[in-house]
N, C-alpha and C positions, 0 to 999 in steps of 0.2 A: 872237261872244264867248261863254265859257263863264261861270257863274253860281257866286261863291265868298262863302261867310260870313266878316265880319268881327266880333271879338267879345273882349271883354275877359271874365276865369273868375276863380274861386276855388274852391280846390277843400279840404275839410274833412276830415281823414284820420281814422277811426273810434281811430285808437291815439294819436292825436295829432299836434301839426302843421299844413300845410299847403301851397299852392302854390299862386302866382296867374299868372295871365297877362294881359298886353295888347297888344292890339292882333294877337291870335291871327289867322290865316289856312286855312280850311279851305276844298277844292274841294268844293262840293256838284252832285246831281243834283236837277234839279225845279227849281220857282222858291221852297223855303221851305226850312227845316228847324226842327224842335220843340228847343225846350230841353233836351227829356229827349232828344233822339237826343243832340246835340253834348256831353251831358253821358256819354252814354254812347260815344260815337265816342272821347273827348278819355282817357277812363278806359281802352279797350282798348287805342288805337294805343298810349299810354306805356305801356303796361303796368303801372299802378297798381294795387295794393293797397289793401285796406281802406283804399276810398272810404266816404266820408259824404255831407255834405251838398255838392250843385256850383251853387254859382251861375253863371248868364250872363249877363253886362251887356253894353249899348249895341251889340247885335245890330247888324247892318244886311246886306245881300247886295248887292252888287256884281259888275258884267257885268268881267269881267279872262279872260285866259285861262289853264288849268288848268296848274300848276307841277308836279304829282305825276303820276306816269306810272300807268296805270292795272294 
């Protein structure tokens, strides 16, 4: 089985605004990933703008197998 983060966000938009997520699903490589990667993983993929501040909550990784083709 492959190794995916599961993780609820908020994300703080330097112009204003914002945008949360729960219960987010990302396939990762390795057995970890840092806050500041998925903080910056979550900001490229959607292709955000004038990001601010991202929080990550209630991390955890989970053995599933990967949904996104590589």
């Amino acid at each position: 089985m492959d190794k995916r983060v599961i993780f609820d966000f908020e994300i703080e938009f330097t112009n204003g605004g914002g945008l949360q997520g729960q219960d987010f699903r990302l396939d990762i490589d390795g057995d970890d990933i840092t806050d500041e990667e998925l903080a910056k993983y979550i900001a490229e993929d959607m292709r955000l703008l004038m990001v601010g501040e991202v929080r990550i909550l209630n991390k955890k990784i989970v053995f599933e197998k990967h949904k996104r083709k590589s």
